[in-house]
C-alpha positions as CSV (number, residue, x, y, z in Angstrom):
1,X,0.0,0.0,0.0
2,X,1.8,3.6,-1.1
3,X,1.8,5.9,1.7
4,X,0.7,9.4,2.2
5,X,3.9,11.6,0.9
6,X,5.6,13.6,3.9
7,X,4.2,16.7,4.3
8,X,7.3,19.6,4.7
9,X,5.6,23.4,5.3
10,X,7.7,26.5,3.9
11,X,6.4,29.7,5.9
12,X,7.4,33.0,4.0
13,X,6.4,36.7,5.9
14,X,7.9,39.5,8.1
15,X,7.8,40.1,11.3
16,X,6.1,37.6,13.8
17,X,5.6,34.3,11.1
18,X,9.9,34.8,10.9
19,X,10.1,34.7,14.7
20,X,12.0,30.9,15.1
21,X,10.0,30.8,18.9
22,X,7.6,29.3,17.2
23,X,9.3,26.0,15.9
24,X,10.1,22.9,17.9
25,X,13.8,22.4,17.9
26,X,15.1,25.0,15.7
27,X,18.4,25.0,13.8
28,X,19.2,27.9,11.2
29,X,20.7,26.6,7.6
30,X,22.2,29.0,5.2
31,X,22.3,28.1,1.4
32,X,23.1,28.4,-1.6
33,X,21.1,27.7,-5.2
34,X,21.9,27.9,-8.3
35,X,19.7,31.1,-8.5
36,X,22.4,32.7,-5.5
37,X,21.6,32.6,-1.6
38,X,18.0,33.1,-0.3
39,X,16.8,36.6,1.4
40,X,17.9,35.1,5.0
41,X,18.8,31.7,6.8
42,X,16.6,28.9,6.8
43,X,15.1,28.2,10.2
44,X,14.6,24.3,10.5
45,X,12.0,23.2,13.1
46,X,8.6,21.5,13.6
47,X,5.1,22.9,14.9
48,X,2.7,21.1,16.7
49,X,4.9,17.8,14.9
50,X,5.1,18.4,11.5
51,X,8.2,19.9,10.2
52,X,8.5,23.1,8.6
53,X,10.7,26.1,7.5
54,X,10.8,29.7,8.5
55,X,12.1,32.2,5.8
56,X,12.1,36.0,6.2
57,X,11.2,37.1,2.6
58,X,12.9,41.0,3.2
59,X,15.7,39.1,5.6
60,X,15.0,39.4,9.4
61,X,16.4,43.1,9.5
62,X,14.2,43.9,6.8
63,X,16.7,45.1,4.6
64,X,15.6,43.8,1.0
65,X,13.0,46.2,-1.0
66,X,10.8,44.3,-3.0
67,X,12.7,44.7,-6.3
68,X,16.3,42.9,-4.7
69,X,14.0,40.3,-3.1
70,X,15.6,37.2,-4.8
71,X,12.4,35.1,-5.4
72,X,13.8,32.2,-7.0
73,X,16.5,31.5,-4.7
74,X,14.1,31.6,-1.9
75,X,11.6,29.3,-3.7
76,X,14.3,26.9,-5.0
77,X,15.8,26.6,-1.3
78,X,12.6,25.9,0.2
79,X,12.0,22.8,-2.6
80,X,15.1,21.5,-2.3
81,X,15.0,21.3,1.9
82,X,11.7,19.1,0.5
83,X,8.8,21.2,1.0
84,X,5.6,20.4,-0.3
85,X,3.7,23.8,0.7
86,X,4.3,27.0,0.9
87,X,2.1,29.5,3.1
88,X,2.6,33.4,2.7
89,X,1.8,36.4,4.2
90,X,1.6,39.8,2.5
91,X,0.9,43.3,3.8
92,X,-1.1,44.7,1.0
93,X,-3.7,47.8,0.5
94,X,-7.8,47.2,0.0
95,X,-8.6,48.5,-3.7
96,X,-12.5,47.7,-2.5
97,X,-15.3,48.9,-0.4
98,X,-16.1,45.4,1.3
99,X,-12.3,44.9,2.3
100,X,-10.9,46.9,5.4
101,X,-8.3,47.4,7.4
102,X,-7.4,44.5,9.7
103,X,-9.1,41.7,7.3
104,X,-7.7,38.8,5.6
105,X,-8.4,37.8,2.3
106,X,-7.2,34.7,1.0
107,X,-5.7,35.1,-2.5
108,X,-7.3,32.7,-5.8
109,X,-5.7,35.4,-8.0
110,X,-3.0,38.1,-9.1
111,X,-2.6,41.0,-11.5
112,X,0.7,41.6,-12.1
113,X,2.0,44.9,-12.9
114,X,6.0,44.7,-12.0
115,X,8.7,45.2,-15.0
116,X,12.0,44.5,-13.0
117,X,11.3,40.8,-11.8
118,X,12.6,37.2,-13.2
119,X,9.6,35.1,-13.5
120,X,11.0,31.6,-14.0
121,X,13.9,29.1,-13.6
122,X,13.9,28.2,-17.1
123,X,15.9,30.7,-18.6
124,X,18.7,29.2,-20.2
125,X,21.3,30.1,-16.8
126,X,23.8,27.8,-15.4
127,X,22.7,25.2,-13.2
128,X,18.8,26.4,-14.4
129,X,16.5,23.0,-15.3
130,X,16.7,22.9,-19.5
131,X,13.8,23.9,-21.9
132,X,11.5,26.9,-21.6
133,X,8.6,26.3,-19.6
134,X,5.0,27.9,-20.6
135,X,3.1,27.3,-17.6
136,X,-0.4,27.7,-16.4
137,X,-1.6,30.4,-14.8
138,X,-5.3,29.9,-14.7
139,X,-5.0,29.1,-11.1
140,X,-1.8,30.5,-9.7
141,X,-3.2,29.2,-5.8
142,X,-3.5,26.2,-4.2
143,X,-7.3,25.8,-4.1
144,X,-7.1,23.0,-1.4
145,X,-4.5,24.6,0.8
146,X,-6.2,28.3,0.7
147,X,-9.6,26.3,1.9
148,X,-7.9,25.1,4.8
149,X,-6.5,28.9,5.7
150,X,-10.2,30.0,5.0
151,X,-11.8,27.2,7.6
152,X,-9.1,28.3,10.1
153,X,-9.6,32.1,9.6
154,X,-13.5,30.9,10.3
155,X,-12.7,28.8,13.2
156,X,-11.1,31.6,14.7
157,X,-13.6,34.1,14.1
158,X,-11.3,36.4,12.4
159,X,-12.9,38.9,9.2
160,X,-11.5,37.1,6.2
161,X,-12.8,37.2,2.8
162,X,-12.3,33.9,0.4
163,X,-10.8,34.4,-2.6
164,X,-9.5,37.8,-3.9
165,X,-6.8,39.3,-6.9
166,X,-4.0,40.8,-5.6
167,X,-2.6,43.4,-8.1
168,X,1.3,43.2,-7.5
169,X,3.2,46.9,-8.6
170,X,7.3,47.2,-8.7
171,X,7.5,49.4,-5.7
172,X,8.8,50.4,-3.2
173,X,6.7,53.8,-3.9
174,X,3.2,53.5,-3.4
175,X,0.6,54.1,-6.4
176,X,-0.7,57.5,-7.3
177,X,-4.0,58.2,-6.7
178,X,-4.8,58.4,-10.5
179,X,-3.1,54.5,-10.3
180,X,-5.0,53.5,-7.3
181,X,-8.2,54.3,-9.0
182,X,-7.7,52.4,-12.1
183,X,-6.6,49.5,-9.6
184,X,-10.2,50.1,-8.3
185,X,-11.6,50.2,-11.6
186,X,-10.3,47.3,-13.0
187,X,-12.0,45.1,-9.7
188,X,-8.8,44.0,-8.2
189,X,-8.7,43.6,-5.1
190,X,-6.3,44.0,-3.1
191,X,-2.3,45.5,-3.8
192,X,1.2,44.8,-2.8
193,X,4.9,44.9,-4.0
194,X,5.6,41.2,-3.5
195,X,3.2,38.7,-4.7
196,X,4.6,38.4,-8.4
197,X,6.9,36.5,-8.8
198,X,6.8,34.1,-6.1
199,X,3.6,32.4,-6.5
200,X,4.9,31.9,-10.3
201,X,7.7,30.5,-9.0
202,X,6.1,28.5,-6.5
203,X,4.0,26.9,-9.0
204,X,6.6,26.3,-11.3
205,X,8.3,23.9,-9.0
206,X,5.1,21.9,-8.0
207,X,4.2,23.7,-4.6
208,X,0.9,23.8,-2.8
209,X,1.5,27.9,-2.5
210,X,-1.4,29.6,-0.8
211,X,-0.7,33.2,0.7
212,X,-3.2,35.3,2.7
213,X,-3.2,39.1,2.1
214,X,-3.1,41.6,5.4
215,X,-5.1,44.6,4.8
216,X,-3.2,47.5,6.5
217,X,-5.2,50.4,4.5
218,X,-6.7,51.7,1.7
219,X,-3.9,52.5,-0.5
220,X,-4.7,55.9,-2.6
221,X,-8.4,55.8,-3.8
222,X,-10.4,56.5,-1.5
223,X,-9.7,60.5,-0.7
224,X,-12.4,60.1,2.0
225,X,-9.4,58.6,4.4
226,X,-5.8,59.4,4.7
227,X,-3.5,58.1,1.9
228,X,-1.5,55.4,2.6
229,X,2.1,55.5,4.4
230,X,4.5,53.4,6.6
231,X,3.3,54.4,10.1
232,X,0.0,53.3,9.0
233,X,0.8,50.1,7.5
234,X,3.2,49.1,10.3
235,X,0.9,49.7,13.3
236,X,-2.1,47.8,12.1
237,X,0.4,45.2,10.1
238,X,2.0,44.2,13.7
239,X,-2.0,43.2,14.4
240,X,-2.6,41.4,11.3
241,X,1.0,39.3,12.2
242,X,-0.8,38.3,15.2
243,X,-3.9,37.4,13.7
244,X,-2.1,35.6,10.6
245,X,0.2,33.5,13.2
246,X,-2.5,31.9,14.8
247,X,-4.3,30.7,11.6
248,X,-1.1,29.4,10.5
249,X,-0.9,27.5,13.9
250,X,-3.8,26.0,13.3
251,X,-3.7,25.2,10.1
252,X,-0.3,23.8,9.9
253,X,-1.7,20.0,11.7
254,X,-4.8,20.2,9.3
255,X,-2.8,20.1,6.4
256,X,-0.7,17.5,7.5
257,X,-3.5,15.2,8.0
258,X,-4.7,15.5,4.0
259,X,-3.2,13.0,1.6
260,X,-1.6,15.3,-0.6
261,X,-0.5,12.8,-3.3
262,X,-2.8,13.3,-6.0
263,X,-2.8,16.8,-6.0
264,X,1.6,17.0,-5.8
265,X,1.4,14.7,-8.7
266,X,-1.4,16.8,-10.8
267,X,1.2,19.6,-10.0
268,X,4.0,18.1,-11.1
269,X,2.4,16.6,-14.4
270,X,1.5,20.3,-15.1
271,X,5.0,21.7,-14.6
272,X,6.4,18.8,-17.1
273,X,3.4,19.4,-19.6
274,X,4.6,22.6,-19.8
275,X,8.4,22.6,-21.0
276,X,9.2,22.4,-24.4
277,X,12.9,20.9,-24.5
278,X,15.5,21.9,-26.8
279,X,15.9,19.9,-29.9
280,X,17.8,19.9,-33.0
281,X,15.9,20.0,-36.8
């Protein structure tokens, strides 16, 4: 009888989800991939039994703007340490009415408007995997994972919304208010500097990748309410850490208890489906 595969978590976010006092017998890894060295060290540890991996995406000093994050070394060290999922958080601004300040909505969705960013490990570079992969995006989420954040979010009474597009810019500015309103317009919502290219990435490489956005304000649309800025997005973000923590808590023993081998397998039979291979004429 085949057995369930081991289930490995990758945890990627700032300040509270990078705090190693939440793992069982800790040890920090640094690495290296062929894409360079991740944002930080890799904190090795379990929660509540099943093993997992902390990973600052800015580095724990905070010291990486969105641009220099280096995406693919991050995702390629997590796969390699033998991940199977990756959960996320993400400050990010409400571009809707319905979505305030201090919810939670889990992402089904981006819009991606960075220009600086590579996008995939198949680009030809030494040590990259060969061909030229022409994935699909249709649904960049996990569906099953991001229901398992939703029931948690539920559980612990917390204002989420299920499902939402996160519209990604370059940073680290924020949008204008003539931007911000076209965000609006064009029903995205929710923005941030960081979702593209990692859940590309994540995808590419077969990982159950669901990320839950923090809402911290509403950006620049709205000219009913002060226009976004750090102070604001740091104070209520340090709440959101708190709130996003103890979903991930509890939702960390829950998705170790799926079988997860059908759905790694449809992931990985995407990924393959996808690369066309070099080959001589």
């Amino acid at each position: 009888m085949d057995r369930m595969p081991s289930v490995k978590i990758g945890i990627i976010g700032g300040s509270g989800l990078s705090n190693p006092d939440i793992l069982e017998n800790k040890q920090e890894k640094y690495v290296d991939t062929p894409f360079g060295k991740p944002s930080d060290a890799l904190l090795l540890g379990a929660i509540q039994g099943v093993d997992c991996i902390l990973l600052a995406r800015h580095g724990r000093g905070h010291t990486i703007m969105p641009s220099n994050v280096n995406y693919r070394a991050n995702l390629w060290a997590l796969k390699e340490e033998g991940c199977t999922h990756v959960l996320v958080t993400t400050a990010c601004g409400s571009l809707q009415e319905n979505i305030h300040p201090g919810d939670i909505v889990v992402l089904d969705q981006f819009i991606d408007r960075t220009h600086k960013r590579q996008q995939t490990f198949y680009d030809g570079s030494l040590g990259a995997p060969k061909g030229i992969c022409h994935l699909q995006m249709a649904k960049p989420f996990c569906p099953h994972t991001s229901q398992i954040i939703m029931e948690c979010i539920r559980e612990l009474d917390l204002r989420g919304h299920m499902g939402g597009t996160m519209l990604t810019i370059e940073g680290p500015r924020f949008s204008s208010t003539a931007e911000s309103k076209m965000w609006n317009s064009w029903g995205a919502h929710t923005i941030n500097m960081t979702t593209v290219p990692e859940v590309i990435l994540a995808k590419e490489l077969g990982l159950c990748y669901a990320s839950m956005g923090l809402v911290t304000d509403y950006d620049s649309w709205r000219e009913d309410v002060a226009s976004v800025n750090v102070e604001s997005v740091m104070a209520t973000f340090a709440k959101n850490s708190e709130r996003a923590r103890s979903v991930i808590l509890k939702a960390i023993p829950k998705i170790a208890a799926v079988d997860w081998t059908e759905t790694l397998k449809v992931n990985q039979d995407l990924v393959m489906g996808s690369i066309i291979l070099p080959h001589s004429y």
